[in-house]
TORPAGU-622146 format. One line per 4 residues: number of its first residue (from 1); their letters; for each residue y negated, x negated, z of N, C-alpha, C. Coordinates in pm, whole numbers, plus 50000, padded with zeros to 5 digits. Each point is the difference from the previous one (the first is absolute). Layout:
TORPAGU-622146
NUM> A> Y X Z Y X Z Y X Z | ...
This chain:
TORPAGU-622146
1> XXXX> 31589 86739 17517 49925 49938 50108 49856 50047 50000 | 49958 50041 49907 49833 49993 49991 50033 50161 49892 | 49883 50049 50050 49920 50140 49964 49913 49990 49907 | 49980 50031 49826 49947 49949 49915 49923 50116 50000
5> XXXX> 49909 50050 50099 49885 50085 50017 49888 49930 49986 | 49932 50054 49947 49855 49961 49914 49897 50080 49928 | 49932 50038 50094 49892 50141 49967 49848 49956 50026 | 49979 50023 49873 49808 49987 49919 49921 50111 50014
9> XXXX> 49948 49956 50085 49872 50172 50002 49887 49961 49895 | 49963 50045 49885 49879 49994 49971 49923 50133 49961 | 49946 50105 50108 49911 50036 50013 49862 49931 49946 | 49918 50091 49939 49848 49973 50001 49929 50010 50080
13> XXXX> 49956 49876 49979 49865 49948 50156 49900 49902 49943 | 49932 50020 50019 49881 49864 49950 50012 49831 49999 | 50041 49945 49996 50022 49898 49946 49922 49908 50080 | 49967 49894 50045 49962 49889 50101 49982 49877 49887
17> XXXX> 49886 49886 50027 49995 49906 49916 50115 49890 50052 | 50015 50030 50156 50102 49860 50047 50155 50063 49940 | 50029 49912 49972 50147 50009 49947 50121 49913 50088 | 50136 50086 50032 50098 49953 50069 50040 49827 49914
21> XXXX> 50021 49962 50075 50016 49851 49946 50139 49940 49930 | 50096 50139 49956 50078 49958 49915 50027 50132 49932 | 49876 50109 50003 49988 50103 49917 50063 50148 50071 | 50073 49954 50090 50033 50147 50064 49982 49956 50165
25> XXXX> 50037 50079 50093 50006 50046 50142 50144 50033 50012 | 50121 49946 50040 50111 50030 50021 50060 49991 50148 | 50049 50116 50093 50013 49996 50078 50194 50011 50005 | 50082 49951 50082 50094 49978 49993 50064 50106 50149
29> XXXX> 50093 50057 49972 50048 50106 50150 50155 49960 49993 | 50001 49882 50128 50111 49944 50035 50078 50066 50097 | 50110 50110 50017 50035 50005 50127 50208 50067 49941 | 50046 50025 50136 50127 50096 49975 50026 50106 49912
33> XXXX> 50050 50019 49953 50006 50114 49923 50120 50082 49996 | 50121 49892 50035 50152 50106 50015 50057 49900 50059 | 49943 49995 50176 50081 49957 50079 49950 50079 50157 | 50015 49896 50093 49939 50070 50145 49861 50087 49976
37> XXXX> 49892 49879 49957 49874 50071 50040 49927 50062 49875 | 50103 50050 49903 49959 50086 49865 49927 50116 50058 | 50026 50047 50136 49994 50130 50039 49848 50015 50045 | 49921 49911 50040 49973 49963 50061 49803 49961 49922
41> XXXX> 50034 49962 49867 49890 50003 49923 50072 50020 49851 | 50091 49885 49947 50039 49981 49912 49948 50020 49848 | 50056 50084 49981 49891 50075 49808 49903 50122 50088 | 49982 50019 50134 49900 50073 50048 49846 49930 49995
45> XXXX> 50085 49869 50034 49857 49916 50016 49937 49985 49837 | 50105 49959 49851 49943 50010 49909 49900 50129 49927 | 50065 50082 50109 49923 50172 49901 49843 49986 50069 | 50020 49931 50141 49867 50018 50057 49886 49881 49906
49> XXXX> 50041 49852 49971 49970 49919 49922 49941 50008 49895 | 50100 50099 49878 49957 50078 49902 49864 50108 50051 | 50006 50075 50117 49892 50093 50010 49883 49908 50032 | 50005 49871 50077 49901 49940 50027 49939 49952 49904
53> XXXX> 50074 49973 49877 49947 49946 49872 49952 50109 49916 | 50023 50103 49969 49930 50160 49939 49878 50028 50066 | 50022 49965 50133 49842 50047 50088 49896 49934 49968 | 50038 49827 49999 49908 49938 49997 49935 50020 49814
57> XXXX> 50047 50053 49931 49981 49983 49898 50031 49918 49842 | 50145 49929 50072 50094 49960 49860 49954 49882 49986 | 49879 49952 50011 49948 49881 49976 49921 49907 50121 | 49986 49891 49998 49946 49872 50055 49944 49901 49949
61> XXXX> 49859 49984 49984 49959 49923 49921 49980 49985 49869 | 50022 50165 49941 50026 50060 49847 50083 49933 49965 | 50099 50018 50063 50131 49970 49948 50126 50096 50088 | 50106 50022 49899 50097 50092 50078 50083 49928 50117
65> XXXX> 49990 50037 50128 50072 50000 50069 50191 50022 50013 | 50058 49880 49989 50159 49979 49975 50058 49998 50117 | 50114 50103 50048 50095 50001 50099 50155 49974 49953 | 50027 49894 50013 50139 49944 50037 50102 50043 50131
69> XXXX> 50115 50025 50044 50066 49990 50069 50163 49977 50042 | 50060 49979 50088 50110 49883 49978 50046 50089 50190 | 50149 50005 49931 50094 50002 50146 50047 49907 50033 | 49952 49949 50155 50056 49785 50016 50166 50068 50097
73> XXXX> 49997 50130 50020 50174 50030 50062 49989 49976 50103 | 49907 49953 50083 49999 49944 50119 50072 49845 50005 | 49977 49904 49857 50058 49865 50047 49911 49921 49942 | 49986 49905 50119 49892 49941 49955 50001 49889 49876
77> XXXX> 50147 49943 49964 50007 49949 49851 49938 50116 49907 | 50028 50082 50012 49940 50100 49860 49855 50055 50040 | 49957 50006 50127 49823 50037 50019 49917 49873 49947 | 50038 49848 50053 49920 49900 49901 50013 49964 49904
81> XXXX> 50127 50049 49901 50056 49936 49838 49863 50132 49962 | 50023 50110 50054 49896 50105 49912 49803 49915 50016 | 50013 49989 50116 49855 49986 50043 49984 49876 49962 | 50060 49922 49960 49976 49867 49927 49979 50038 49845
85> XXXX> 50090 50089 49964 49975 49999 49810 49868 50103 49995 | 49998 50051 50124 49861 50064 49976 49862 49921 49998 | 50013 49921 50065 49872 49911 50038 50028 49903 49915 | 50108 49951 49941 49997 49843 49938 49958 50043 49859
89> XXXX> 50065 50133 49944 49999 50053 49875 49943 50152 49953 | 50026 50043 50066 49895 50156 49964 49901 50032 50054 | 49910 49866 50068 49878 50015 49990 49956 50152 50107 | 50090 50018 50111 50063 50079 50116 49808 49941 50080
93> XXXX> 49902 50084 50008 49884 49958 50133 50034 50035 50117 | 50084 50085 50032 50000 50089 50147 50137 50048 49982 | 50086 49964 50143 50131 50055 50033 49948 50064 50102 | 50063 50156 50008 50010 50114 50105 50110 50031 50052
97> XXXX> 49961 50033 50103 50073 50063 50101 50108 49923 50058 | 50104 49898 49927 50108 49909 50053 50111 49997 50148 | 50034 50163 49969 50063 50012 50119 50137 49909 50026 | 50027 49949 50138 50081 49925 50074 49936 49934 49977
101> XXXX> 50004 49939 50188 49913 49861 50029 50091 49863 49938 | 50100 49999 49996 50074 49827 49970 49967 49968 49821 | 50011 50118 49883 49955 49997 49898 49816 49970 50028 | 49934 50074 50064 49817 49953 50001 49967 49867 50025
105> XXXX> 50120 49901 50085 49958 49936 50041 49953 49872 49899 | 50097 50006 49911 50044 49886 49897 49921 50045 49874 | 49964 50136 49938 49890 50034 49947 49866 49981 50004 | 49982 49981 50174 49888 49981 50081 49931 49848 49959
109> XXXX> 50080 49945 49995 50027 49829 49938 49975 50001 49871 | 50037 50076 49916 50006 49984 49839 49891 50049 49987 | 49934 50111 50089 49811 50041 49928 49917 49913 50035 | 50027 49940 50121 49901 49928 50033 50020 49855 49888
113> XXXX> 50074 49945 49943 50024 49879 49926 49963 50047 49898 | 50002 50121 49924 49949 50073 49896 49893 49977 49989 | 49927 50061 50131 49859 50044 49989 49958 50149 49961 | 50122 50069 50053 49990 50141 49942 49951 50067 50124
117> XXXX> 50035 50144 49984 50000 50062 50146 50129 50093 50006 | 49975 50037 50158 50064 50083 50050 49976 50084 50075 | 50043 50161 49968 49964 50092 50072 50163 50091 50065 | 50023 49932 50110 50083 50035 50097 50025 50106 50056
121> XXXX> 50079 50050 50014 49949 50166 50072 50135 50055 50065 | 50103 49950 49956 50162 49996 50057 49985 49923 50097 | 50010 49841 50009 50075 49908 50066 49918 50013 50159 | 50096 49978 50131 49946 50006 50097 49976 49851 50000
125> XXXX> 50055 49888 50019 50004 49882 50008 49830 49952 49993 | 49921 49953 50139 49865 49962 49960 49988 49856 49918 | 50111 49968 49970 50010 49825 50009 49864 49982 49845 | 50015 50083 49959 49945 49992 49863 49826 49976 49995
129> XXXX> 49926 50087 50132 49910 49978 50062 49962 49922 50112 | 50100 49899 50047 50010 49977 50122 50049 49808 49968 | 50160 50001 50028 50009 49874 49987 50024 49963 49852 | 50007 50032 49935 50028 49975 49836 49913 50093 49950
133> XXXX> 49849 49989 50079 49913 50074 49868 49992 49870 49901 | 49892 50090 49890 49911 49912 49926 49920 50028 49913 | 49948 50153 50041 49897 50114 49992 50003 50010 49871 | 50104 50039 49945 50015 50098 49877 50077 50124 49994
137> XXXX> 50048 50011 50145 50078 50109 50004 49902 50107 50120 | 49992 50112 49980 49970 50083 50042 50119 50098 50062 | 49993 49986 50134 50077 50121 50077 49950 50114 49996 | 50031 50102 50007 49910 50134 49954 50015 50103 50131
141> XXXX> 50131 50065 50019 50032 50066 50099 50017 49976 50158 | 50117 49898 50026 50028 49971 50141 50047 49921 50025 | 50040 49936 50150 50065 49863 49993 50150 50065 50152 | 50024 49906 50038 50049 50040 50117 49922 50023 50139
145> XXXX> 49875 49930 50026 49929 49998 50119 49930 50164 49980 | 49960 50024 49917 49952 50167 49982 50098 50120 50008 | 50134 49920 49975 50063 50163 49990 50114 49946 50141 | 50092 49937 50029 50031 49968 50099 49993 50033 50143
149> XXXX> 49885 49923 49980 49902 49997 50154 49957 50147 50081 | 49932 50077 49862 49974 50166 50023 50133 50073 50059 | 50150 50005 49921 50076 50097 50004 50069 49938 50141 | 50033 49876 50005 50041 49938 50165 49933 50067 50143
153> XXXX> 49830 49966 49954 49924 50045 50106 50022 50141 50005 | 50037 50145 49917 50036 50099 50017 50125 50028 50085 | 50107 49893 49905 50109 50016 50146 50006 50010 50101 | 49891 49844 50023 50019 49958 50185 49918 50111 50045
157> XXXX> 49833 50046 49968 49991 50136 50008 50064 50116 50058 | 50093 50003 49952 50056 50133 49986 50122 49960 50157 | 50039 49924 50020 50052 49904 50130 50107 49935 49986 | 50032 49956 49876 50103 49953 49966 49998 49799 50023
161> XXXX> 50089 49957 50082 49969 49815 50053 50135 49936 49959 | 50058 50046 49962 50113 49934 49974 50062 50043 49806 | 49992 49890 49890 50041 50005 49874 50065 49950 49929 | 50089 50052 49893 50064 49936 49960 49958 49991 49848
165> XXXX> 50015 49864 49951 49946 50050 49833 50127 49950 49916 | 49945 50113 49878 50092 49971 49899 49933 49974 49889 | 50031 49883 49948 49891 49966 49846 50079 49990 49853 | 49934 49987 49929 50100 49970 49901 49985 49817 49952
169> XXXX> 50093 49992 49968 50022 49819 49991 49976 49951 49864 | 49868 49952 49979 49925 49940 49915 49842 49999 50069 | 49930 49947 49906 49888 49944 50054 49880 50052 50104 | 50018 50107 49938 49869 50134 50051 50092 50029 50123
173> XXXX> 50117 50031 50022 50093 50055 50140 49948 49875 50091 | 50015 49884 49935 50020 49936 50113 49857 49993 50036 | 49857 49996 49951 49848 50027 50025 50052 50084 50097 | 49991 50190 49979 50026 50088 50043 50013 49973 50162
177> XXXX> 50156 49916 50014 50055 50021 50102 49925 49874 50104 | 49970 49890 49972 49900 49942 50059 49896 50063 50005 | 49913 50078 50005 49897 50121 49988 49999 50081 50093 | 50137 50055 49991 50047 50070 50096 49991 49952 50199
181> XXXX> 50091 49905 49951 50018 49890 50101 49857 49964 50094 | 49903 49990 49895 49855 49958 50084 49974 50111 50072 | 49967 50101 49899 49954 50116 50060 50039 50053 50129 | 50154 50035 50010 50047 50058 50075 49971 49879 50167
185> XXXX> 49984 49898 49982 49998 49889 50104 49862 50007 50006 | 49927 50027 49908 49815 50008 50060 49997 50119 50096 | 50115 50078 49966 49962 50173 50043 50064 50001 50070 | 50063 49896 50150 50081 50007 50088 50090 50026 50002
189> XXXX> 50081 50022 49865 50131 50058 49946 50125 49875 50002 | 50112 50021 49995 50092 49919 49996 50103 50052 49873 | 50030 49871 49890 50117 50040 49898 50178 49933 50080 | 50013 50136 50003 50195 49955 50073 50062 49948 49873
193> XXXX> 49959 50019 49872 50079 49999 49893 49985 49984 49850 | 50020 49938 49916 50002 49996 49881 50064 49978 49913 | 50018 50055 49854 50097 49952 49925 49884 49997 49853 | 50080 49957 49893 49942 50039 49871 50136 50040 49926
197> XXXX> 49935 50117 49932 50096 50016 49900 50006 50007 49822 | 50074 49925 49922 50028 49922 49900 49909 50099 49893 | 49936 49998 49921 49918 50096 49913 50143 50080 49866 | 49979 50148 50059 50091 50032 49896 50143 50087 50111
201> XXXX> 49941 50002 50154 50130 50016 50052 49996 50141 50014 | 50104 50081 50020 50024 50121 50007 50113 50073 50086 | 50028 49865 50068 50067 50083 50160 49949 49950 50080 | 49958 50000 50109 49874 49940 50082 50058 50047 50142
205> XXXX> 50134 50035 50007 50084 50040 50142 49997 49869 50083 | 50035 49918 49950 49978 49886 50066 49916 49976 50084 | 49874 50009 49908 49895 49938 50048 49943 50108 50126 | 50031 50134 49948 49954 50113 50093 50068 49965 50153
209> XXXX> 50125 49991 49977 50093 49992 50151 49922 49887 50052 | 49968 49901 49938 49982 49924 50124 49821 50012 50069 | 49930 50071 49883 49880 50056 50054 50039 50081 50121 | 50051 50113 49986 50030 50094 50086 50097 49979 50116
213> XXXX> 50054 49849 50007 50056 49942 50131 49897 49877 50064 | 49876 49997 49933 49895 49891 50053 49949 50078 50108 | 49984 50090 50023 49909 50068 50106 49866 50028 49956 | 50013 49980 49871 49821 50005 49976 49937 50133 49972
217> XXXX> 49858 50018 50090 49978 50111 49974 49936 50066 49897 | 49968 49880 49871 49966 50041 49879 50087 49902 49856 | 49988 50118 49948 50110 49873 49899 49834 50015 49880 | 49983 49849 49959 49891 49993 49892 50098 49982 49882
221> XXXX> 49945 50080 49879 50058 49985 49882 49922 49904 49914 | 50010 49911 49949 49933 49988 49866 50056 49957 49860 | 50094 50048 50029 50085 50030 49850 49885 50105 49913 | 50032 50008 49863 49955 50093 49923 50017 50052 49904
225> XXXX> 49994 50113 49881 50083 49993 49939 50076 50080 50002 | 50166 49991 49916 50107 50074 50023 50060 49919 50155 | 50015 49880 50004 49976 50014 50162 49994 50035 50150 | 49881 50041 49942 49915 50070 50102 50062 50163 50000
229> XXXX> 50046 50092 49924 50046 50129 49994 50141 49951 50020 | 50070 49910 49966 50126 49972 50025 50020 50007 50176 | 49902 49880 50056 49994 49962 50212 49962 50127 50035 | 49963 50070 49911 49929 50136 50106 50100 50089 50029
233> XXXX> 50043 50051 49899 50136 50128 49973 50087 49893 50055 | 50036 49894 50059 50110 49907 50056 49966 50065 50141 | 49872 49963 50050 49975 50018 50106 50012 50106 50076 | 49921 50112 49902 50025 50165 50069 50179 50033 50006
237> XXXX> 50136 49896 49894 50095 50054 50021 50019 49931 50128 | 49991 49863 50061 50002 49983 50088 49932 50054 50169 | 49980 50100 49938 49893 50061 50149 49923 49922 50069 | 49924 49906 49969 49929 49884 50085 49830 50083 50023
241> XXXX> 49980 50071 49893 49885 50083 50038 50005 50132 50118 | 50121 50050 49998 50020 50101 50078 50079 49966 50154 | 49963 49847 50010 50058 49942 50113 49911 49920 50069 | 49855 50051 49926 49909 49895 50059 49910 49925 49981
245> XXXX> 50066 49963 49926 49956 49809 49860 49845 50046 49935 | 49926 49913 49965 49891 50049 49927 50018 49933 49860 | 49978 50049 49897 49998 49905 49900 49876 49996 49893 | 49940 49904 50028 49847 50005 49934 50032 49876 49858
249> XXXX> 49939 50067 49897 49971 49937 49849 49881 49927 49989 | 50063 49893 49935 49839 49868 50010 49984 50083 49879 | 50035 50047 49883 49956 50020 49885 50071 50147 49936 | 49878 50050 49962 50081 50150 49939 49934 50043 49920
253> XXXX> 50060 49979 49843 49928 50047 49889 49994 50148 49937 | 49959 50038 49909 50003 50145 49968 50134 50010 49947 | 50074 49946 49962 50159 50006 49924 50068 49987 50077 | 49993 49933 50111 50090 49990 50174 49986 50153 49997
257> XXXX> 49881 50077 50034 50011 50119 50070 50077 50117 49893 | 49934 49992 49915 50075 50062 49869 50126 50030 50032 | 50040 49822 50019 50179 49966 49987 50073 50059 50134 | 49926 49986 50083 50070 50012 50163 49958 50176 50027
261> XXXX> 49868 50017 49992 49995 50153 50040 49951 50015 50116 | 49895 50041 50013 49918 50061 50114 50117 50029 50107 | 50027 50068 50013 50154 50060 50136 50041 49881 50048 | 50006 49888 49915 50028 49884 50104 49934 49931 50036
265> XXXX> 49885 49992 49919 49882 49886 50062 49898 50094 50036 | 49996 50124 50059 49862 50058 50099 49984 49907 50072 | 49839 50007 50037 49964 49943 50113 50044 49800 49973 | 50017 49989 49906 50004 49800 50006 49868 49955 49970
269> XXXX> 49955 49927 50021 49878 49931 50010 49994 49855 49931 | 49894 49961 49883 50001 49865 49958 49867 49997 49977 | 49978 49862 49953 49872 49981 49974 50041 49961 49799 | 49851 50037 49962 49999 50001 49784 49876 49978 50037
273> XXXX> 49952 49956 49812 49889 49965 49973 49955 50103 49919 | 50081 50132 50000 49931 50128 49924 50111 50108 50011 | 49953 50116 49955 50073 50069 50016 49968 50141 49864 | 50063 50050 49948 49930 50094 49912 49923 50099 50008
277> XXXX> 50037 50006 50146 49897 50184 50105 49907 49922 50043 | 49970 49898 49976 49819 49920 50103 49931 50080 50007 | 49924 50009 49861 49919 50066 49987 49966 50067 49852 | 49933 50088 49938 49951 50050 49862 50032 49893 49941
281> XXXX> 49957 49877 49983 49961 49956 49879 50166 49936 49975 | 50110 49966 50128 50113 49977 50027 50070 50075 49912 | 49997 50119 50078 50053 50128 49910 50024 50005 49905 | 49872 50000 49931 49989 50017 49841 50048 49909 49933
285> XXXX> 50016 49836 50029 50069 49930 49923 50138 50043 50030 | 50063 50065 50121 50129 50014 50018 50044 50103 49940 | 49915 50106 49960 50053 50122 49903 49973 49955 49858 | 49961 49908 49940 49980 49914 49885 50136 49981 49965
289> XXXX> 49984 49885 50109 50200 49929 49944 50114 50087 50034 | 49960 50116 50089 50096 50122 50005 50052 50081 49853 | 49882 49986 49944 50030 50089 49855 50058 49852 49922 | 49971 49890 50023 50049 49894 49899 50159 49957 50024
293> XXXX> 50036 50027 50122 50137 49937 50086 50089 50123 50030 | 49920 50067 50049 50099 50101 50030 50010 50006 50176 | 49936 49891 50082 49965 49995 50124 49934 49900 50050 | 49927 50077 50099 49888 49936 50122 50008 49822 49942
297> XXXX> 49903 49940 49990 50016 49839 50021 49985 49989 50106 | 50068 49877 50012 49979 49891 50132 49929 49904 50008 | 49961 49893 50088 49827 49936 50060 50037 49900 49861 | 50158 49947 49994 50014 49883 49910 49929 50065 49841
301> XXXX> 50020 50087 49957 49986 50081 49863 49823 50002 50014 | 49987 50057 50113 49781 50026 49976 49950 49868 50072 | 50066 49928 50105 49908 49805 49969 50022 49990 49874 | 50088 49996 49926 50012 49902 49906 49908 50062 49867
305> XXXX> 49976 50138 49944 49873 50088 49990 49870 49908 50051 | 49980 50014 50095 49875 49965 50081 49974 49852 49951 | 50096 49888 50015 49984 49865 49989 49996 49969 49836 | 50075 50109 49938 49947 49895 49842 49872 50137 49960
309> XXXX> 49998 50049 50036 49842 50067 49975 49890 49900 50065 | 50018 49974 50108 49889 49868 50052 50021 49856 49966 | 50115 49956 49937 49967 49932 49903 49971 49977 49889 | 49983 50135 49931 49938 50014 49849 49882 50003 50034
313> XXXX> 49921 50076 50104 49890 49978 50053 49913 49877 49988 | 50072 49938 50084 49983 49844 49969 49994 49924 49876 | 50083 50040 49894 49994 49930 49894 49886 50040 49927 | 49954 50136 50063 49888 50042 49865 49888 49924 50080
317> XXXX> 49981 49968 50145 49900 49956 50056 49982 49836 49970 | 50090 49943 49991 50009 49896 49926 49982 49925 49904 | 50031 50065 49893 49992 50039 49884 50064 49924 49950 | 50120 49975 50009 50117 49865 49965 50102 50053 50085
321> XXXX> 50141 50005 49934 50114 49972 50107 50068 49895 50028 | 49908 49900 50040 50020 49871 50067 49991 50010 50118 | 50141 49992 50065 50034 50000 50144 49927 50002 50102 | 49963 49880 49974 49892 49922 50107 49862 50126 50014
325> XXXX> 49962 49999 49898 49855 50117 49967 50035 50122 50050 | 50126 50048 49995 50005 50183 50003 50001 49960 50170 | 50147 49896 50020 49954 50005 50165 49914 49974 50098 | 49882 49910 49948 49876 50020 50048 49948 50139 50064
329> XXXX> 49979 50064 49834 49965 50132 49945 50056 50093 50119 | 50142 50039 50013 50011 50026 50083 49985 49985 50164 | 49961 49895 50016 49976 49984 50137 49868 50011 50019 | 49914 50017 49923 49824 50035 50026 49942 50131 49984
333> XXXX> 50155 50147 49901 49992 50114 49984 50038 50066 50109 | 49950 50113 50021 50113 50111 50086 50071 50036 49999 | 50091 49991 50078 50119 50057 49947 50013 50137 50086 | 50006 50110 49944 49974 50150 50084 50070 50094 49889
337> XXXX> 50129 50072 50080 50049 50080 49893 50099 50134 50081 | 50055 50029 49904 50110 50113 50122 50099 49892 50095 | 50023 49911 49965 50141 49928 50062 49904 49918 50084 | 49894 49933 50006 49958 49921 50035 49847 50043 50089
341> XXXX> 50022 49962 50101 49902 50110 50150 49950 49824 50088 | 49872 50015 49967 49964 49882 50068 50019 49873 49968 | 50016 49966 49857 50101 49893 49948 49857 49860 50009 | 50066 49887 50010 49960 49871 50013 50135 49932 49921
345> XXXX> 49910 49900 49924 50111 49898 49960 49968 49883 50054 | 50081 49949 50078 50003 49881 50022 50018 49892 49867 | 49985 49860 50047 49960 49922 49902 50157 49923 49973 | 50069 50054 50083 50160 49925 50027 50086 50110 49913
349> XXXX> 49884 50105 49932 50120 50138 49947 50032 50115 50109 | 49978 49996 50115 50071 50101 50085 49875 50136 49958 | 50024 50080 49974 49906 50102 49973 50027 50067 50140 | 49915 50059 50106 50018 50042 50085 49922 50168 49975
353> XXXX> 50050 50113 50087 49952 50086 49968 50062 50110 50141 | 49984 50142 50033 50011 50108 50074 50181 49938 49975 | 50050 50036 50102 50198 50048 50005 50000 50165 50082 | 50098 50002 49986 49984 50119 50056 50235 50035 50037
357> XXXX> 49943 50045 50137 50133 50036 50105 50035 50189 49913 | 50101 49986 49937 50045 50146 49988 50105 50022 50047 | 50079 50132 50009 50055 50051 50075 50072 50068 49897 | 50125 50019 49990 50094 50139 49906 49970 50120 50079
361> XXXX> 49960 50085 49925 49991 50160 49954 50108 50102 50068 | 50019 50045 50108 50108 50101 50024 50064 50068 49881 | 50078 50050 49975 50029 50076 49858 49909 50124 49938 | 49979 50075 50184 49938 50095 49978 49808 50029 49961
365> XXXX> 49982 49822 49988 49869 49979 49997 49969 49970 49831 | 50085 49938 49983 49998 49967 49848 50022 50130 49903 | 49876 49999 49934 49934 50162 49931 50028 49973 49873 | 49993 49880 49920 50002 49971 49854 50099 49867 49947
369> XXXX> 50040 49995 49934 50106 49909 49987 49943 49819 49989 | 50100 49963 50039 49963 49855 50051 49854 49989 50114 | 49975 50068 50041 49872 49992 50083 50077 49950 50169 | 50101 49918 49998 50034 49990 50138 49928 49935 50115
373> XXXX> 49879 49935 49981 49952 49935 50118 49907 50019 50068 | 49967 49980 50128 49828 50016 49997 49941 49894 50115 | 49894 50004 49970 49913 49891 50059 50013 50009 50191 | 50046 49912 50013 49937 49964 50190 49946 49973 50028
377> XXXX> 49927 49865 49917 49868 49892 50069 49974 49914 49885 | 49833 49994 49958 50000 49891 49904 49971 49911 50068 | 50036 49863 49937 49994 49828 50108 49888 49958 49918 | 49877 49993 50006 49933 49919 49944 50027 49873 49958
381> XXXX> 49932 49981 49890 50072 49842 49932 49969 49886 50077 | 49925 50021 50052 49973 49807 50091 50129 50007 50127 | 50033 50109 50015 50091 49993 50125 50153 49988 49917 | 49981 50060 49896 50145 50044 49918 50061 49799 49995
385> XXXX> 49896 50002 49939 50051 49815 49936 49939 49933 50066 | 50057 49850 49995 49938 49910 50082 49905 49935 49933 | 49856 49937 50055 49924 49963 50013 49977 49889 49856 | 49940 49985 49927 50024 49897 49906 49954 49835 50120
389> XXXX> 49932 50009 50022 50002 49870 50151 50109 49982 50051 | 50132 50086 49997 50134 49950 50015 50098 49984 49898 | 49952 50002 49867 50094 49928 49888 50041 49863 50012 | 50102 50008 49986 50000 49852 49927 49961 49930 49896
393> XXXX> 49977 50092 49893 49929 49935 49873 49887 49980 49994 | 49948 49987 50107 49816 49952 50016 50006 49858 49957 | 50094 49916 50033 49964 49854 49931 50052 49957 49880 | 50123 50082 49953 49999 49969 49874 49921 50028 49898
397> XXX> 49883 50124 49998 49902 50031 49916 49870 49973 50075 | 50010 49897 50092 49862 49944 49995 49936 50090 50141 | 50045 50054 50055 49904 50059 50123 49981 50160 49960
């Protein structure tokens, strides 16, 4: 059930008089590891974790910096039995990354009763910032109103008024597909159709036929995953692309494209919160974990980089890793890095920052391996996310 990974950097660094308050800095990396969304960050996200901890220098507070990590399988009995013995007993300060929203949610609950934190960077689900905050969790990357909203408005764009969606059935699908639903109805669009399908499925004929007998002139995906390469190669056998149909991806990671292959996804369009070709300083972390992995990372692998580097930040600014203090700490620092373009933290956790609309790579455009995407439009962050004046967690933390 659990991954008895446990790696101590102690590098030499100068030493600090404040001391961690139970002698170390231990950060905990909760997510999949050998199921759907292994692909996706999994032990990618730990290699990036580990590099974030070598960079910063091994230590916090002259003391060595401890990484723990744990596969919850995607169920949420085994994501809180781990994240409970972490926090009740190994003295666990910070859970990362916690991909799937229905496991974050109930974790989300256990840091805040802790008094620990959380640095989020998987789960779409805003509930954590939103109706079940309780500002110890930090969202890092994206929510649904930022990535959603962008790749919809490209559809209708492009002239597509009539959709059908397909989600996957658990927590984040069903966000997703309500998401969907707004969007496409803000954007004069109409949904003929919807289904969800069961996490784990791998014939998706079903679900395709009756897309492709809705009349709709775009089918939205937001499956992901094996999934997501499963509905696609369903689809092209079904000819629904070469008959018409549009089919636009709420979400497309670097291991989607990997997995699926440029030849079928030219020309698709989504909205991310990074990409590895941004820019130089992008790059270079992406040819980093290239020599460490063996390929390109994805936004989940460098947020989650980005977010426990700015919270060690915090702890040294602090000078205590007492919850309460680092997250102050952090909310009065800058937060400015490769992943993070314009960033604001809200006081509810939503870190807001640049999104950005990419596009897949023709085959014949893609020059170097894994380099499939490229930029269309960056969304500035006040437009990307919504407004902190429209949270809901303004009254549970006081205004």
């Amino acid at each position: 059930m659990r991954l008895g990974l446990a790696v101590a950097f102690a590098l030499a660094v100068s030493p600090t008089l404040a001391l961690a308050q139970d002698g170390t800095v231990k950060i905990g990396v909760l997510n999949d590891q050998s199921t759907s969304f292994s692909a996706l960050g999994g032990t990618e996200v730990i290699r990036a974790v580990e590099l974030a901890i070598k960079d910063f220098g091994g230590q916090a507070l002259g003391k060595p910096i401890e990484l723990v990590s744990a596969d919850h399988q995607n169920k949420p009995d085994v994501g809180l039995a781990i994240a409970r013995e972490w926090l009740e007993k190994d003295n666990v300060d910070a859970i990362a990354d916690m991909a799937n929203s229905a496991i974050s949610l109930g974790v989300n609950t256990l840091i805040g009763e802790k008094g620990k934190v959380g640095l989020f960077v998987s789960p779409l689900t805003d509930r954590p910032t939103e109706a079940d905050c309780n500002g110890h969790v930090v969202a890092w990357a994206y929510d649904a109103y930022s990535t959603v909203g962008t790749t919809v408005k490209a559809q209708l764009e492009g002239g597509a008024r009539k959709f059908f969606i397909l989600s996957p059935d658990y927590e984040a699908g069903k966000v997703q597909e309500s998401w969907v639903e707004a969007a496409v109805t803000e954007g004069g669009g109409e949904v003929v159709g919807k289904i969800r399908a069961p996490l784990g499925t791998t014939d998706f004929s079903s679900y395709i036929l009756q897309a492709q007998a809705s009349g709709a002139d775009a089918i939205q995906l937001n499956v992901n995953g094996p999934e997501l390469v499963n509905s696609l190669k369903q689809i092209q056998e079904f000819g629904l692309i070469d008959a018409g149909q549009k089919v636009g991806v709420t979400f497309l990671h670097q291991a989607d494209a990997r997995a699926i292959g440029v030849e079928a996804l030219q020309g698709v369009r989504f909205a991310a919160p990074w990409f590895w070709g941004k820019d130089e300083a992008s790059r270079a972390f992406g040819t980093r974990m290239m020599e460490i992995t063996g390929n390109a990372p994805g936004w989940i692998a460098a947020g989650t980089y980005s977010a426990v580097t700015n919270y060690l930040k915090a702890v040294e600014k602090a000078g205590t890793d007492d919850a309460k203090a680092v997250l102050k700490a952090m909310q009065e620092m800058e937060i400015k890095d490769f992943f993070v373009a314009n960033g604001t933290l809200f006081p509810n956790g939503r870190l807001i920052h640049d999104m950005y609309l990419l596009e897949v790579k023709a085959p014949g455009d893609v020059k170097e391996k894994d380099d499939f995407f490229q930029l269309v439009a960056t969304v500035p962050a006040e437009q990307a996310f919504r407004p902190y004046s429209a949270t809901a967690c303004q009254a549970k933390l006081g205004g």
